[in-house]
C-alpha positions as CSV (number, residue, x, y, z in Angstrom):
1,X,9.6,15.6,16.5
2,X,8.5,11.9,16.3
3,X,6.5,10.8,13.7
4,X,4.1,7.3,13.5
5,X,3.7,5.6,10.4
6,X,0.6,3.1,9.9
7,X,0.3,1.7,6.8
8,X,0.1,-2.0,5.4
9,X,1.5,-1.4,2.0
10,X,5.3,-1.9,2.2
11,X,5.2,0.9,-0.8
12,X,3.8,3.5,0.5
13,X,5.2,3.2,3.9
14,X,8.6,3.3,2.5
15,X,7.6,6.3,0.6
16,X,6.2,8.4,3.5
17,X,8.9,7.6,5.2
18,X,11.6,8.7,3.1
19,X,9.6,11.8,2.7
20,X,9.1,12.5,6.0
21,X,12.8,12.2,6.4
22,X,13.8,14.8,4.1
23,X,12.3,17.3,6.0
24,X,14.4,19.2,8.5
25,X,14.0,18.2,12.7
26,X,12.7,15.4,12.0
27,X,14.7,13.1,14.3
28,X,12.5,9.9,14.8
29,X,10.1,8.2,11.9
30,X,9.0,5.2,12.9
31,X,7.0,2.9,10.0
32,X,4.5,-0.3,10.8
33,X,2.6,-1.9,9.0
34,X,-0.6,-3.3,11.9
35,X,-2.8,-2.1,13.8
36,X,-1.2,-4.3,16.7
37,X,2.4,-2.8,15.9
38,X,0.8,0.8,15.8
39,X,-1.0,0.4,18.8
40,X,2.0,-0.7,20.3
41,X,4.4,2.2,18.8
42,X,2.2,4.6,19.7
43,X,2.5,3.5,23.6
44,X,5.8,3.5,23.3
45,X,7.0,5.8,21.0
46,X,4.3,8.7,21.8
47,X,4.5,10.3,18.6
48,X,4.0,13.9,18.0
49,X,2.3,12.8,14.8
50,X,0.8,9.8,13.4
51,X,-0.4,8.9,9.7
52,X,-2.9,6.3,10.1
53,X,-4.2,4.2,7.2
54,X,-7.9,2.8,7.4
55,X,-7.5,-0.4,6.0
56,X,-5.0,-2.4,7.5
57,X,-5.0,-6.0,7.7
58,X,-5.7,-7.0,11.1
59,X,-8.5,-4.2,11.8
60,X,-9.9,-1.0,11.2
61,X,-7.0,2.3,11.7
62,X,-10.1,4.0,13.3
63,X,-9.6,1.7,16.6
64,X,-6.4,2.7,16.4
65,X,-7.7,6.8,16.3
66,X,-9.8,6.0,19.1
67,X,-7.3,4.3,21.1
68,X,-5.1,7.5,20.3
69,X,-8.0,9.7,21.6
70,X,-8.2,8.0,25.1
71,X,-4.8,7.9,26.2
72,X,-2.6,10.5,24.0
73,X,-5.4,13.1,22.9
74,X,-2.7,16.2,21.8
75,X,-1.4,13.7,19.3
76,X,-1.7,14.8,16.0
77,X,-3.3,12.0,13.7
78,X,-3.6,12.6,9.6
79,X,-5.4,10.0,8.3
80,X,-4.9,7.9,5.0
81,X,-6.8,5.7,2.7
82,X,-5.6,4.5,-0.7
């Protein structure tokens, strides 16, 4: 499984991620911390999952949820907001 992390602060990225990487079958955790490199991670990584904060700082995560809709719409998307 391949999993999409979105999420500007460097804390809580890292945090997820280690998380997410504890958990069994869990082969591929990719962390950013943009819109621009989630957009682009998600075109190229095609994650099976993405956690997708709001608030980034170079736009909203819900372009990026959009975005997801249009061209990979079976990708699961959880989204965050702290």
């Amino acid at each position: 499984m391949r999993m999409l992390v979105v999420e500007d602060d460097p804390t809580i990225r890292m945090l997820l991620v280690r998380v997410l990487r504890s958990l069994p079958h869990l082969p591929e955790v990719v962390a950013v911390g943009t819109l621009a490199a989630g957009s682009a991670a998600c075109a190229r990584l095609r994650p099976d999952l993405a956690f997708i904060d709001l608030n980034l700082p170079d736009g909203s995560g819900l372009t990026l949820l959009d975005e997801i809709q249009a061209s990979q719409p079976a990708m699961r998307r959880l989204v965050l907001s702290v």
